[in-house]
C-alpha positions as a LaTeX table, in Angstrom:
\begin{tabular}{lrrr}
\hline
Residue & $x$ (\AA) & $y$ (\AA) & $z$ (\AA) \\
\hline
Unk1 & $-12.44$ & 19.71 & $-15.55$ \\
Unk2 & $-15.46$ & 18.74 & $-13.12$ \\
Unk3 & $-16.65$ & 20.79 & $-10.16$ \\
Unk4 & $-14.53$ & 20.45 & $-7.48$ \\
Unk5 & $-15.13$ & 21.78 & $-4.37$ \\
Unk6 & $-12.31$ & 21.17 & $-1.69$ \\
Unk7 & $-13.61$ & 19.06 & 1.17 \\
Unk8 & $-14.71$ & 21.62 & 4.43 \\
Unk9 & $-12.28$ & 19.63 & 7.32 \\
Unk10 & $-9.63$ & 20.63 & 4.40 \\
Unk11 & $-10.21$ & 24.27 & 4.18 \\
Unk12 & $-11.27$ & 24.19 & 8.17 \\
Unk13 & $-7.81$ & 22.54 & 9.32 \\
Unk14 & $-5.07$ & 23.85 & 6.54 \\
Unk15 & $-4.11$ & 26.81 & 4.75 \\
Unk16 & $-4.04$ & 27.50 & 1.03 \\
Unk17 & $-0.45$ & 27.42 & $-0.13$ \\
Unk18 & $-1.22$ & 26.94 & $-4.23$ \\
Unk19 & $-3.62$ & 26.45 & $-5.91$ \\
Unk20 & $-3.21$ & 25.26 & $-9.76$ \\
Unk21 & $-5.43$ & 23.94 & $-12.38$ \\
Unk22 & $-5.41$ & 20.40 & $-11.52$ \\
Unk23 & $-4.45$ & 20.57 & $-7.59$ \\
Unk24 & $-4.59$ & 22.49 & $-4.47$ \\
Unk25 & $-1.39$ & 22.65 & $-2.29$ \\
Unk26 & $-2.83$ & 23.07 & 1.75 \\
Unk27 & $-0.22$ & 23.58 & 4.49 \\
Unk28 & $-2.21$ & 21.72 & 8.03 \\
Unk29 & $-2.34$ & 24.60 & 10.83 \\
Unk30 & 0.47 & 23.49 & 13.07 \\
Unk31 & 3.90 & 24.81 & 13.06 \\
Unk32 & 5.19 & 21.86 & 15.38 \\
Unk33 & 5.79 & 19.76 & 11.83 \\
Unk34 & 6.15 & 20.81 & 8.09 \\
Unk35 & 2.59 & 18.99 & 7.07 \\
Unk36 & 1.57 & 19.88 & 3.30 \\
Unk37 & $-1.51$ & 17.91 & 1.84 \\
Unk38 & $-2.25$ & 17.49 & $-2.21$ \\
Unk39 & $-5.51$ & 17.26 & $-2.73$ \\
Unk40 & $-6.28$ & 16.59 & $-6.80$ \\
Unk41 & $-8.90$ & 18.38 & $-8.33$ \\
Unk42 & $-10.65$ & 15.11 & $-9.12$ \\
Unk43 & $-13.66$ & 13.74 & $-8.42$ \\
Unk44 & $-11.89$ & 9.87 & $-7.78$ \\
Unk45 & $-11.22$ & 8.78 & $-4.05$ \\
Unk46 & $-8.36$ & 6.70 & $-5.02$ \\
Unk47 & $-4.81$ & 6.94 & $-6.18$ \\
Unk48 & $-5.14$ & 3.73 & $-8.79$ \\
Unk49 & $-8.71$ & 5.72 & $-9.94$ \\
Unk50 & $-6.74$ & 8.01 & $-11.70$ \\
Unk51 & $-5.20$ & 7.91 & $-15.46$ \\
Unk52 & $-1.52$ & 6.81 & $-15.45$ \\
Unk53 & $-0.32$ & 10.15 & $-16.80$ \\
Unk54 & $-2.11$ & 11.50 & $-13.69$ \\
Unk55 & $-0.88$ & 9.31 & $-11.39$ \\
Unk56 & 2.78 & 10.54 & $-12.84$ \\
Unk57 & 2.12 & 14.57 & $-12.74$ \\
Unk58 & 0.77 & 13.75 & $-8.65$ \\
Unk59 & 3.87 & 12.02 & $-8.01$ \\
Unk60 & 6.13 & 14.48 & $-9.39$ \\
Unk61 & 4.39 & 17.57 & $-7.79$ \\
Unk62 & 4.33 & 15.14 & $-4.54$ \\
Unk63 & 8.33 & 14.56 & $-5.09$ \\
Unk64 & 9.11 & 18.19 & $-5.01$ \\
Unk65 & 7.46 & 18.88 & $-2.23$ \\
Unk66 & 8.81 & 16.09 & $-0.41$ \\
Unk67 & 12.73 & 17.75 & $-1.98$ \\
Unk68 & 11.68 & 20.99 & $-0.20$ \\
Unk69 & 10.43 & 19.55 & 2.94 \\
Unk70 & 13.78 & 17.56 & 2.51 \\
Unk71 & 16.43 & 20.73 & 1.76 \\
Unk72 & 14.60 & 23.39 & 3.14 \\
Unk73 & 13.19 & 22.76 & 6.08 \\
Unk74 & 15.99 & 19.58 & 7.01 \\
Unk75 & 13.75 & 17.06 & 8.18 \\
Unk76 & 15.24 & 13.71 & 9.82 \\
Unk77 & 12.26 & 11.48 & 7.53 \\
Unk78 & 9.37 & 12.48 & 5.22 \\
Unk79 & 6.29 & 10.34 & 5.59 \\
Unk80 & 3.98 & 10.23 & 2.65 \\
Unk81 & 0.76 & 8.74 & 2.46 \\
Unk82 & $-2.94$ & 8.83 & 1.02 \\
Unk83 & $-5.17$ & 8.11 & 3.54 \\
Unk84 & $-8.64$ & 9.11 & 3.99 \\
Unk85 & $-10.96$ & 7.17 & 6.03 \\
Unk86 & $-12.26$ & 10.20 & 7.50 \\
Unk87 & $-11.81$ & 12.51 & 4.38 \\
Unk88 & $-13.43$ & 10.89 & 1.44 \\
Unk89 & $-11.99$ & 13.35 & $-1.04$ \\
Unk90 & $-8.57$ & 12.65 & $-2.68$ \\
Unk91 & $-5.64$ & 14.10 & $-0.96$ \\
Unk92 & $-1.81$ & 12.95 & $-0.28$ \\
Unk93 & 0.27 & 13.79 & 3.00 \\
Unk94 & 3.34 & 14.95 & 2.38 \\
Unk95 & 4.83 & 14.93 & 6.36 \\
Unk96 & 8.30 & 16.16 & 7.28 \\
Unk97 & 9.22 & 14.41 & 10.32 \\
Unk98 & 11.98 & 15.17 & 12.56 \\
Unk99 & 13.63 & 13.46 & 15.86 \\
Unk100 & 12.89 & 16.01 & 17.86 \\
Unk101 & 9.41 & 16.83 & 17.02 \\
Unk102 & 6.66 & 16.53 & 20.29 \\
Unk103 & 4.98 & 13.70 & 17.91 \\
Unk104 & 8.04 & 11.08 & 16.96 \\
Unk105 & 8.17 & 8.53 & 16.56 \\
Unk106 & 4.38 & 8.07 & 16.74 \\
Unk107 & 1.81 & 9.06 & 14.25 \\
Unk108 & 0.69 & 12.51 & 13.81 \\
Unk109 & $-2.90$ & 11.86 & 13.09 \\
Unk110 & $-5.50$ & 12.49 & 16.18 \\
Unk111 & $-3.06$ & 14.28 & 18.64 \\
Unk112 & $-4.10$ & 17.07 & 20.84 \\
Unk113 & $-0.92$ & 19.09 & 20.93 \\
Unk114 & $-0.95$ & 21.62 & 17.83 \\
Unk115 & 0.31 & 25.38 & 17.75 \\
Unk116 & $-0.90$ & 27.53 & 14.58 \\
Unk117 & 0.70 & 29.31 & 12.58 \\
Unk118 & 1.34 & 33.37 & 12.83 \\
Unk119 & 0.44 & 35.13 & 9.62 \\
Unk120 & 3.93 & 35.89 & 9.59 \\
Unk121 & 5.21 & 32.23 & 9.86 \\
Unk122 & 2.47 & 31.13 & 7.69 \\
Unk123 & 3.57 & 33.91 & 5.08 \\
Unk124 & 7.17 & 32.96 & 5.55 \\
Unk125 & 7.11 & 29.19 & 4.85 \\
Unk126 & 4.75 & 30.14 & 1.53 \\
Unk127 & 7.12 & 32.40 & 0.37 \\
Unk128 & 10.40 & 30.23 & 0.75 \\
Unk129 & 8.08 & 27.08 & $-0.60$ \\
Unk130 & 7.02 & 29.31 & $-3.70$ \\
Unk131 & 10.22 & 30.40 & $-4.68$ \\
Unk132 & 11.38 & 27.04 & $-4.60$ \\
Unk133 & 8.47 & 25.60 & $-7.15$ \\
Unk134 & 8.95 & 28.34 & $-9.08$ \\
Unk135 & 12.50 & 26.83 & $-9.82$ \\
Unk136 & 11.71 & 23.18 & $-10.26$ \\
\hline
\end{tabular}
């Protein structure tokens, strides 16, 4: 495994959720939408950079999140994506979206109107997301 250092916006704008071997699971610092970032523990900028058996285990851990954002927390649409034109370092959004949030139907990227998370929400959502990885 190389030296990975997570990229400082990351750690300055999201929470920790998980971290494993081969990923960190962040949680972006605004309650107003379910916003979960995996960032690979990889030193490639791009998706098609990595191996195909890679590529597989991203998109499954990227799936289940995605199932949790989906039958959890009830969002109206997930938006996934793996953009990074101002973050360099590999990472996939993993957005729950929902009718009624203060951002739809627009983008969420670049808007002024966040709220953060209490320690108790934050410790909350990391509890109900952890007991459902630990039963996927």
């Amino acid at each position: 495994m190389i030296n990975f250092e997570l990229d400082e916006r990351l750690k300055e704008d999201c929470h920790i959720l998980l971290e494993e071997q081969s990923f960190y699971l962040l949680l972006m610092d605004n309650v107003l939408i379910p916003w979960f970032i995996l960032v690979p523990k990889t030193d490639k900028t791009e998706l098609f950079q990595l191996t195909v058996e890679q590529q597989r285990n991203y998109l499954e851990q990227t799936n289940c999140i995605a199932a949790f954002i989906s039958s959890d927390l009830k969002a109206d649409k997930i938006n996934i994506g793996a953009i990074g034109n101002i973050v360099k370092q590999l990472h996939i959004h993993i957005i729950g979206r929902f009718i009624n949030d203060p951002y739809w139907p627009g983008v969420v990227w670049g808007r002024d109107q966040k709220q953060a998370y209490s320690k108790k929400e934050f410790e909350n959502l990391k509890q109900q997301f952890i007991s459902f990885w630990a039963q996927t």
